[in-house]
Residue frames as a rotation matrix with the C-alpha (Angstrom) as fourth column:
UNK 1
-0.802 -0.597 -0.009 24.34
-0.097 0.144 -0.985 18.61
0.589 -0.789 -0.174 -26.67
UNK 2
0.003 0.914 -0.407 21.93
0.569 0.332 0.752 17.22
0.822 -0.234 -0.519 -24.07
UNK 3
0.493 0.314 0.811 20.55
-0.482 -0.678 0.555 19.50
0.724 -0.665 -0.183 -21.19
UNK 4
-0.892 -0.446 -0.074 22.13
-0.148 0.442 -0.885 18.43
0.428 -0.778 -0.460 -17.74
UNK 5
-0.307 0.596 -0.742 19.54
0.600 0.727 0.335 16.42
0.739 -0.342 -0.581 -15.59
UNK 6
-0.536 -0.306 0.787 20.35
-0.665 -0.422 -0.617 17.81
0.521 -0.853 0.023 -12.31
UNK 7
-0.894 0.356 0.272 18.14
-0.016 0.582 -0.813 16.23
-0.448 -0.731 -0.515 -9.30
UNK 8
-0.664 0.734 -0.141 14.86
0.509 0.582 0.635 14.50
0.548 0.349 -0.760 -10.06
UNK 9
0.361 0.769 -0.528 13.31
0.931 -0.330 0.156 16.07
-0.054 -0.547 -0.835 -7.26
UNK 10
-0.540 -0.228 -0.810 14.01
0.181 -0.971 0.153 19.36
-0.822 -0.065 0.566 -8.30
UNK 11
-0.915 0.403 0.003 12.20
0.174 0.388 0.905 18.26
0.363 0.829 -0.425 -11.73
UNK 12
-0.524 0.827 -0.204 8.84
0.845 0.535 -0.003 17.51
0.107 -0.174 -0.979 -9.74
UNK 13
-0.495 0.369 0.787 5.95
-0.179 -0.929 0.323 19.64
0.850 0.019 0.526 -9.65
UNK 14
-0.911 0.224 -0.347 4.50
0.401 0.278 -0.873 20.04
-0.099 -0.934 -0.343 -6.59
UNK 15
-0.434 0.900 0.035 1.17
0.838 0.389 0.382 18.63
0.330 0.195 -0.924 -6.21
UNK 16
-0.177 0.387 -0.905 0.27
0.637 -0.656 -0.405 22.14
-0.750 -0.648 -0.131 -4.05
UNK 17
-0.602 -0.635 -0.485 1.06
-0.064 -0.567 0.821 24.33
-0.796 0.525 0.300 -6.75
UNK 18
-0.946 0.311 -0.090 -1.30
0.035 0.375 0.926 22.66
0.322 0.873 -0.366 -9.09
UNK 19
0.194 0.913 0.359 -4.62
-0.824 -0.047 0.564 22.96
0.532 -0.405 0.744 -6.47
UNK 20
0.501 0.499 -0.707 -4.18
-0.237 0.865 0.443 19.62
0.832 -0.055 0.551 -5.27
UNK 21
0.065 -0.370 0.927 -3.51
-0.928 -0.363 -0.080 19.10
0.366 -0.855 -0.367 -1.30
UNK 22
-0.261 -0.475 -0.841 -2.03
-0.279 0.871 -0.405 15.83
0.924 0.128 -0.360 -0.61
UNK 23
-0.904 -0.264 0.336 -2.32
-0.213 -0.403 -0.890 16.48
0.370 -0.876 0.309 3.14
UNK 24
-0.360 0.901 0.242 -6.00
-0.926 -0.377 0.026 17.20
0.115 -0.215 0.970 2.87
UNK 25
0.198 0.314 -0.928 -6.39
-0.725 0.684 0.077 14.00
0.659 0.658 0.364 0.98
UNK 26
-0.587 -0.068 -0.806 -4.52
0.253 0.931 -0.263 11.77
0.769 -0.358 -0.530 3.72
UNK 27
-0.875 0.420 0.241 -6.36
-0.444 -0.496 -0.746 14.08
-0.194 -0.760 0.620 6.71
UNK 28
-0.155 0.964 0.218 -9.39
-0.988 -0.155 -0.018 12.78
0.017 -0.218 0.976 5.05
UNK 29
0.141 0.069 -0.988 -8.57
-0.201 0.979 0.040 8.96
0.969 0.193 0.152 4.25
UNK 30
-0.795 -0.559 -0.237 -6.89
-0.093 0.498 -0.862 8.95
0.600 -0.663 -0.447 8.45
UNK 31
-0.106 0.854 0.510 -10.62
-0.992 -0.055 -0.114 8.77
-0.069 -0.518 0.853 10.32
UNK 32
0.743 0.403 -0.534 -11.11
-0.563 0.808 -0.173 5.63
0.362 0.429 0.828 8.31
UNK 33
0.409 -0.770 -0.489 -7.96
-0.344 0.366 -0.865 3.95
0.845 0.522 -0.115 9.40
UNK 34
0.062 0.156 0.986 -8.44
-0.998 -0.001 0.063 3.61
0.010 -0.988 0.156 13.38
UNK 35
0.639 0.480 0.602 -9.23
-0.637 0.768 0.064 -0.44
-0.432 -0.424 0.796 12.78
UNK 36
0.924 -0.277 -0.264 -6.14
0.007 0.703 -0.711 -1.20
0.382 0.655 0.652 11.26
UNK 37
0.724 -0.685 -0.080 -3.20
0.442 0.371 0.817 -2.35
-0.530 -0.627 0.571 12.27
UNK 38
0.319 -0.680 -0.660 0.03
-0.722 -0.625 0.297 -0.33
-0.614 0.382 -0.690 10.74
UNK 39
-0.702 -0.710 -0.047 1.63
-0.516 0.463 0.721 -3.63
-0.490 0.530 -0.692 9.50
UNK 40
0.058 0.569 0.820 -1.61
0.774 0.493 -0.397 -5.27
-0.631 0.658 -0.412 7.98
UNK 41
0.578 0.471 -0.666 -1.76
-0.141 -0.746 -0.651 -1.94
-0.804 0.470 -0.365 6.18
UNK 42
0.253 -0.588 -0.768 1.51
-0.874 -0.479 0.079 -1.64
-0.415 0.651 -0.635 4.79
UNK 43
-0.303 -0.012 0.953 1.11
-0.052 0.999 -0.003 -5.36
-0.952 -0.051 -0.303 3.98
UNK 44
0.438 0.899 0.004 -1.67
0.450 -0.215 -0.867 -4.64
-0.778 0.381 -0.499 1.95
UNK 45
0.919 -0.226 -0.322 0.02
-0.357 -0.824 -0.440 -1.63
-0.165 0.520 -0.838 0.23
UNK 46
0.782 -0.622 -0.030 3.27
0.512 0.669 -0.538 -3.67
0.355 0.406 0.842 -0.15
UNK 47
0.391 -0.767 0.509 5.35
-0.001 -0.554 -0.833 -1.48
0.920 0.325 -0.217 1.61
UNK 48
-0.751 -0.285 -0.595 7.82
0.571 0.171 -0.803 -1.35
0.331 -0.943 0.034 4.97
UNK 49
0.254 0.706 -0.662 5.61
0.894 0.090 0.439 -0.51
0.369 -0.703 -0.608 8.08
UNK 50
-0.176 -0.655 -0.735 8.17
0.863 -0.461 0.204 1.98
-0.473 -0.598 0.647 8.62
UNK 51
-0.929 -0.045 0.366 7.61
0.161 -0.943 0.293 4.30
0.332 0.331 0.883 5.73
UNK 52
-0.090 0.996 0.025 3.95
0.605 0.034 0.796 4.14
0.791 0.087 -0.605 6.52
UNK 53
0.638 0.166 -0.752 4.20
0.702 -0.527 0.480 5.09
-0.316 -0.834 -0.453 9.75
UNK 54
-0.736 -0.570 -0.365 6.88
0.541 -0.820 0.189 8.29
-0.407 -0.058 0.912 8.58
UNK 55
-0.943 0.054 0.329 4.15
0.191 -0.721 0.666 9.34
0.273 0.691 0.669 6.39
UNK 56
-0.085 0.826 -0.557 1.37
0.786 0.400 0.472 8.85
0.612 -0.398 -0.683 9.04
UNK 57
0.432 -0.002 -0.902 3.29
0.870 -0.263 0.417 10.54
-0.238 -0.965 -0.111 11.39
UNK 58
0.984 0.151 0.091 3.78
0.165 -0.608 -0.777 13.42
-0.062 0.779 -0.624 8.87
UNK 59
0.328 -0.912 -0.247 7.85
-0.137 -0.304 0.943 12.85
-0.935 -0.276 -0.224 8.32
UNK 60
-0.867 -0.312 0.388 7.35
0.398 0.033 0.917 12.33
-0.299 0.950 0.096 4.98
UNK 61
-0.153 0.898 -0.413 4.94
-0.811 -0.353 -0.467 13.61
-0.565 0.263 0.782 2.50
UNK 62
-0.151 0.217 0.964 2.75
0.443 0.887 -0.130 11.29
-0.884 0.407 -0.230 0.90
UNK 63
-0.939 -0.260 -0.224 2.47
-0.229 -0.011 0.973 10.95
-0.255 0.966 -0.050 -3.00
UNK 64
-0.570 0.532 0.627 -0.45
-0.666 0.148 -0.731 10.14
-0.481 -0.834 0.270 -4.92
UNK 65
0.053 0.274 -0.960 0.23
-0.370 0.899 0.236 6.92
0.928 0.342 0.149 -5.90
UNK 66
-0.949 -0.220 -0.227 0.65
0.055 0.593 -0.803 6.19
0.311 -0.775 -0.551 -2.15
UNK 67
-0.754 0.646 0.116 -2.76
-0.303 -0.186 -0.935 7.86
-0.582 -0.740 0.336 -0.79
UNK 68
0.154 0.585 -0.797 -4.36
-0.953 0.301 0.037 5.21
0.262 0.753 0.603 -3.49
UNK 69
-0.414 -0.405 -0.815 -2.76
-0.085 0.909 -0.408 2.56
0.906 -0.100 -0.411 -2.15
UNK 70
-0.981 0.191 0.045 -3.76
-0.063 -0.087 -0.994 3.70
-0.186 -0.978 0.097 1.19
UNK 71
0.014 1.000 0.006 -7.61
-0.866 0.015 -0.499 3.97
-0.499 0.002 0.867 0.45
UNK 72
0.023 0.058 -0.998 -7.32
-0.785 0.620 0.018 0.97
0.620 0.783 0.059 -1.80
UNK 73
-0.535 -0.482 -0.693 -6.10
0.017 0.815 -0.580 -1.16
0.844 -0.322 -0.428 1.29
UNK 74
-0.808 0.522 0.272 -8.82
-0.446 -0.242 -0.862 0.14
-0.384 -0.818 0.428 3.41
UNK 75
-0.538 0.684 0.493 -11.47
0.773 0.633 -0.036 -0.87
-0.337 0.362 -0.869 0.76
UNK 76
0.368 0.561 -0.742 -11.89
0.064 -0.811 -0.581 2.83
-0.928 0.166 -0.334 -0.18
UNK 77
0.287 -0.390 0.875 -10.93
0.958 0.093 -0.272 4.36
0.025 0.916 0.401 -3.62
UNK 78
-0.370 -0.533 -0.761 -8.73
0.286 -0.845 0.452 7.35
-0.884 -0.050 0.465 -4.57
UNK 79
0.179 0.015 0.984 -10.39
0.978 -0.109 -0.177 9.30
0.104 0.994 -0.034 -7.58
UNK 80
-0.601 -0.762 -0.244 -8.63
0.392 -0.546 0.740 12.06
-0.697 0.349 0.627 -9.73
UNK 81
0.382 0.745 0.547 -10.81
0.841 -0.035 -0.539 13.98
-0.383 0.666 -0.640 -11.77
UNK 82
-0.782 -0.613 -0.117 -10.40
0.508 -0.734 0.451 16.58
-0.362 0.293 0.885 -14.41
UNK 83
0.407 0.680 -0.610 -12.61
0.374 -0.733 -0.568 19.79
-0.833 0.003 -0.553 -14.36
UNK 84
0.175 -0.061 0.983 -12.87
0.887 -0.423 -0.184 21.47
0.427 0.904 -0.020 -18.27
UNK 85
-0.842 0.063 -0.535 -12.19
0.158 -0.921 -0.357 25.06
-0.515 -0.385 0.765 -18.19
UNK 86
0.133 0.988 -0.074 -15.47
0.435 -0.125 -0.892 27.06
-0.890 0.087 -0.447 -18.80
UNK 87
-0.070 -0.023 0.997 -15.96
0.946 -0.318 0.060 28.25
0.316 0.948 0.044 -22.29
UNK 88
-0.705 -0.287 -0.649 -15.32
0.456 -0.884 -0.105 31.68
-0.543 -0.370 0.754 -22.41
Protein backbone atom coordinates (compact mmCIF):
# COMPACT_ATOMS: atom_id res chain seq x y z
CA UNK A 1 0.00 0.00 0.00
CA UNK A 2 1.44 3.40 -0.94
CA UNK A 3 2.03 6.16 1.79
CA UNK A 4 -0.58 9.08 1.35
CA UNK A 5 1.12 12.22 -0.28
CA UNK A 6 -0.55 14.82 1.67
CA UNK A 7 0.56 18.57 0.62
CA UNK A 8 3.80 19.15 -1.24
CA UNK A 9 4.54 21.99 0.77
CA UNK A 10 4.38 20.27 3.83
CA UNK A 11 7.07 17.78 2.15
CA UNK A 12 9.63 20.80 1.72
CA UNK A 13 12.48 21.41 3.81
CA UNK A 14 12.97 24.66 4.73
CA UNK A 15 15.94 26.27 3.38
CA UNK A 16 16.37 28.00 7.20
CA UNK A 17 16.56 24.87 8.89
CA UNK A 18 19.40 23.67 6.82
CA UNK A 19 21.80 27.09 7.54
CA UNK A 20 20.82 28.62 4.47
CA UNK A 21 18.95 32.23 4.65
CA UNK A 22 17.13 32.96 1.56
CA UNK A 23 16.33 36.45 2.84
CA UNK A 24 19.96 37.21 3.48
CA UNK A 25 20.70 36.08 0.00
CA UNK A 26 17.96 38.44 -1.71
CA UNK A 27 18.96 41.43 1.06
CA UNK A 28 22.27 41.01 -0.52
CA UNK A 29 21.49 40.63 -4.42
CA UNK A 30 18.63 44.06 -3.69
CA UNK A 31 21.62 46.98 -3.57
CA UNK A 32 22.49 45.76 -7.02
CA UNK A 33 19.07 46.09 -8.45
CA UNK A 34 18.31 50.03 -8.10
CA UNK A 35 18.99 50.37 -12.20
CA UNK A 36 16.45 48.12 -13.19
CA UNK A 37 13.29 48.36 -14.12
CA UNK A 38 10.79 45.61 -12.36
CA UNK A 39 9.44 44.49 -15.82
CA UNK A 40 12.88 44.31 -17.72
CA UNK A 41 13.76 42.14 -14.76
CA UNK A 42 11.08 39.78 -14.68
CA UNK A 43 11.48 39.75 -18.49
CA UNK A 44 14.78 38.58 -18.15
CA UNK A 45 13.87 35.96 -15.48
CA UNK A 46 10.76 34.94 -17.52
CA UNK A 47 8.39 35.60 -15.04
CA UNK A 48 5.04 37.98 -14.30
CA UNK A 49 6.27 41.43 -12.96
CA UNK A 50 3.82 40.75 -10.39
CA UNK A 51 5.36 37.84 -8.61
CA UNK A 52 8.59 39.72 -8.66
CA UNK A 53 7.44 42.52 -7.17
CA UNK A 54 5.44 40.08 -4.20
CA UNK A 55 8.76 38.69 -3.57
CA UNK A 56 10.59 42.11 -3.61
CA UNK A 57 8.16 43.45 -1.53
CA UNK A 58 8.62 40.47 0.88
CA UNK A 59 4.87 38.80 0.25
CA UNK A 60 6.32 35.91 -0.84
CA UNK A 61 9.43 34.10 -0.03
CA UNK A 62 11.86 33.66 -2.61
CA UNK A 63 13.27 30.13 -3.62
CA UNK A 64 16.57 29.36 -4.78
CA UNK A 65 16.03 28.75 -8.11
CA UNK A 66 14.46 32.26 -8.18
CA UNK A 67 17.40 34.31 -6.33
CA UNK A 68 19.57 32.70 -9.42
CA UNK A 69 17.48 33.89 -11.78
CA UNK A 70 17.51 37.15 -10.09
CA UNK A 71 21.41 37.58 -9.98
CA UNK A 72 21.62 35.87 -13.33
CA UNK A 73 19.41 38.75 -14.88
CA UNK A 74 21.45 41.35 -13.25
CA UNK A 75 24.70 39.84 -14.73
CA UNK A 76 25.60 38.49 -11.25
CA UNK A 77 25.82 34.71 -10.34
CA UNK A 78 24.19 32.67 -7.54
CA UNK A 79 26.79 30.03 -6.15
CA UNK A 80 25.92 27.03 -3.79
CA UNK A 81 28.73 25.47 -2.28
CA UNK A 82 29.29 22.45 -0.17
CA UNK A 83 31.57 22.64 2.98
CA UNK A 84 33.09 18.78 3.95
CA UNK A 85 32.64 18.07 7.51
CA UNK A 86 36.07 18.17 9.35
CA UNK A 87 37.65 14.85 9.91
CA UNK A 88 37.29 13.99 13.27
Amino acid sequence: MMPKKGNPKENRLDPASAGVDLDAILDEIRPHLADYAKKDLAEAMGINPVALGHVLNGHRKPNIAFLASLAAAIGGSLDVKFHPPRKR
